[in-house]
C-alpha positions in Angstrom: 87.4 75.7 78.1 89.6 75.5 81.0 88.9 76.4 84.5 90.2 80.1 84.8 87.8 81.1 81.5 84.9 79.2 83.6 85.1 81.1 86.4 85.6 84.4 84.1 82.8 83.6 82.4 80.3 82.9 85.4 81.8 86.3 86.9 80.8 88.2 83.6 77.1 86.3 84.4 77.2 87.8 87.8 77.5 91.3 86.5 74.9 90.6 83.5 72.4 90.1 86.3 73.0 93.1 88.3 74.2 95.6 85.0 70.8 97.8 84.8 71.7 101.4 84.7 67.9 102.1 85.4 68.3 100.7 88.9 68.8 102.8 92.5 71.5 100.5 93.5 73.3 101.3 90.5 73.2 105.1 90.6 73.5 104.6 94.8 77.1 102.6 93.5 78.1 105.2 91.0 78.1 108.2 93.9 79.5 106.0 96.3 82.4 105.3 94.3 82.7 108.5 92.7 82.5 110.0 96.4 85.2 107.5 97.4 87.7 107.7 94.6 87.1 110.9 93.0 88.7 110.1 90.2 91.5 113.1 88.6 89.7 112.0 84.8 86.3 113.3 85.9 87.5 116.8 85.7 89.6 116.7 82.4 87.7 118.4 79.8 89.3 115.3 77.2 89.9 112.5 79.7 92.6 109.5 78.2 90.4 106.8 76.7 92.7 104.4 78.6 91.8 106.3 81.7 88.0 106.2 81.8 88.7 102.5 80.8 90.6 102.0 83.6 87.9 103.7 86.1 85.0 101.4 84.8 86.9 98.7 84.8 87.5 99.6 88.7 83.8 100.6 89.7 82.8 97.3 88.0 85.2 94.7 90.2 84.0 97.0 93.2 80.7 97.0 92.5 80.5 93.3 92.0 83.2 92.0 95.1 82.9 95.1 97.5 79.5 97.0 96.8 76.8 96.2 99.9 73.7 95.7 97.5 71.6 94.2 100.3 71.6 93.9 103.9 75.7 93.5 104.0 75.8 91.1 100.9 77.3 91.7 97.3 76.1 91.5 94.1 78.0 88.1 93.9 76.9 86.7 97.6 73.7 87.4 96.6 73.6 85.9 93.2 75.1 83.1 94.9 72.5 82.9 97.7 69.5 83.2 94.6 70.7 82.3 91.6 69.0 82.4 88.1 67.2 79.3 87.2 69.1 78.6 84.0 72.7 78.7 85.6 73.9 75.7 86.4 75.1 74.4 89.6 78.7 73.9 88.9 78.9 77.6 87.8 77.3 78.5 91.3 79.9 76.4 93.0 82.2 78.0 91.5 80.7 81.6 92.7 80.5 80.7 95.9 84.3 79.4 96.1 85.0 82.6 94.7 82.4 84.6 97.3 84.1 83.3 100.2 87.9 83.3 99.4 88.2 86.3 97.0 90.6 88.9 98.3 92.3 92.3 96.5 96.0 92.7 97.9 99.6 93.6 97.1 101.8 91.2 96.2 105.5 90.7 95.2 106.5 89.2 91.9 108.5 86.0 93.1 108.6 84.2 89.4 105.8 84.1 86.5 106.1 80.9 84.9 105.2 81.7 81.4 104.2 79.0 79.6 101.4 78.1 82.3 100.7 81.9 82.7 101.1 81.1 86.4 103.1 83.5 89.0 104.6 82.9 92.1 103.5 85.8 93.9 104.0 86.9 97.6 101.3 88.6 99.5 102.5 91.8 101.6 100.1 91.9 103.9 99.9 88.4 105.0 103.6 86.7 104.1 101.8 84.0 102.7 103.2 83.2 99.1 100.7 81.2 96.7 100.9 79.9 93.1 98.5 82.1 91.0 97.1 82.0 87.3 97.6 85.0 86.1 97.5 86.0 82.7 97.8 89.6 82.6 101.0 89.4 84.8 102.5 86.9 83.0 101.4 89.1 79.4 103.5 91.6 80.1 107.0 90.9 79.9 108.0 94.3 81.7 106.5 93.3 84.6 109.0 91.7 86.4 110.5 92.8 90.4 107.7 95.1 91.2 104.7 94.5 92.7 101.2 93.8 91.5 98.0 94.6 93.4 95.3 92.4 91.9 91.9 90.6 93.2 92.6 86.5 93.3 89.8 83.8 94.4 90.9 79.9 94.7 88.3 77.9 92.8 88.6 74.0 93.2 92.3 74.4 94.8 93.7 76.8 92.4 94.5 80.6 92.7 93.6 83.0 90.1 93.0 85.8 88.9 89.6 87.2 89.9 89.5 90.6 89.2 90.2 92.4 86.1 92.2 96.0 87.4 95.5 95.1 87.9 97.8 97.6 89.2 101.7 97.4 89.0 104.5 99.4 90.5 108.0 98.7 89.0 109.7 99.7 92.3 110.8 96.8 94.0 110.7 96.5 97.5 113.2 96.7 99.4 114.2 92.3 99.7 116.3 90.0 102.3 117.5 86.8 101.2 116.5 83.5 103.8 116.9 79.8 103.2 114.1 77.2 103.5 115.6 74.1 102.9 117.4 74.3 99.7 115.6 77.3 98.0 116.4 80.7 98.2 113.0 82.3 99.4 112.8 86.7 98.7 111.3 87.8 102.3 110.4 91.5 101.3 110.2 94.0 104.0 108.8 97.6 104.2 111.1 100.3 102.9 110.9 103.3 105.5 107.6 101.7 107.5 105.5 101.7 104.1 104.8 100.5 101.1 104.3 104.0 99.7 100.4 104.0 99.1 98.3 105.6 101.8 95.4 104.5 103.4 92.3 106.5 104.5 90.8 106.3 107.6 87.5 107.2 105.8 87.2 103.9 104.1 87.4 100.3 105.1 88.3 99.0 101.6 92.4 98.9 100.5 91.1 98.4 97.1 89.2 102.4 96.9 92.4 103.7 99.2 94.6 102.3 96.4 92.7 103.8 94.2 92.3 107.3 96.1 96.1 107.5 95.8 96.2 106.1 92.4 94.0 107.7 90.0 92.1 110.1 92.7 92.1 113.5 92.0 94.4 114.5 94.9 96.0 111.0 95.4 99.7 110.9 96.3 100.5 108.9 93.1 98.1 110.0 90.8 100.5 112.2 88.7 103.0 108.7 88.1 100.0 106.8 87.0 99.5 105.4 83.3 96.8 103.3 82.3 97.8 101.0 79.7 95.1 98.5 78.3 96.3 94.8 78.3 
């Protein structure tokens, strides 16, 4: 078992531990969300299966990275800060790598190098590009000068994937070409001020704005949206 399916496998432990329906936190997570997002699907009298996939799969990475359980922490910094006493310690290393560098943002597809199922991928809200393992980007072979707004962690050096909703517009951004040293670097810059998607005031997480505009019932993009399982 390699690294990545490690770390998605102590992840799927972290939501084992907190998954009971029967709990307030839960139901307090569900309206918060609901409140937040409103998703367009709760109000179709037959919803797309893909859809409602898509939502859960949403309220679960959420719930897990973004969701105050406790006094400010998340399901995951607190399973970090009193984990089960079965789990090993390498798998709570892991966690806690994944607790403190985990981020969701927007990124440009630079290259996806597919045998490795790695990406070279170009954050838009920090410049920074990094080398990611990412499966689902590299998957699908349509995927290619858009962007892709994702949740990535660095475990033990390495970026990856960390989240499992994956969002990808196949506009590309408007691009510049630069030099640094002898490669040709893609600096993107915003088309018109913005990068299309708006954010509310109302909330301090990008990753619910996104999905407000997304998938929310009176989000700016909602109507261009497809949910496609991978």
């Amino acid at each position: 078992m390699d690294l990545y399916q490690r770390v998605d496998e102590d992840i799927l432990g972290v939501y084992k531990r907190w998954a009971d329906r029967s709990k307030p936190y839960f139901e307090r997570s569900r309206d918060e969300f609901s409140r937040l997002v409103n998703p367009r699907a709760y109000y179709d009298e037959a919803p797309d299966p893909n859809d409602i996939v898509l939502i859960n799969l949403c309220f679960t990475e959420w719930f897990l990275f973004e969701f105050d359980l406790a006094d400010g922490c998340t399901p995951l910094e607190c399973y970090v800060a009193e984990p089960p006493t079965r789990i090993d310690e390498e798998s709570v290393h892991r966690l806690a790598q994944v607790a403190t560098t985990q981020r969701f943002s927007r990124f440009a597809i630079c290259e996806k190098l597919l045998a490795s199922e790695d990406a070279r991928l170009l954050d838009l809200f920090t410049g920074e590009e990094l080398l990611v393992h990412a499966p689902t980007v590299c998957k699908r072979r349509n995927w290619r000068r858009g962007t892709v707004s994702m949740r990535i962690a660095c475990v033990d050096g390495r970026w990856m994937q960390a989240g499992k909703a994956t969002l990808y517009d196949k506009a590309p951004a408007k691009a510049e070409c630069s030099i640094r040293g002898e490669d040709k670097v893609t600096i993107l810059a915003r088309k018109d001020g913005a990068w299309g998607f708006l954010h509310r005031e109302w909330s301090e997480s990008y990753f619910l704005n996104l999905l407000y505009d997304v998938i929310g019932v009176a989000g700016a993009y909602t109507d261009t949206c497809r949910a496609v399982p991978v």
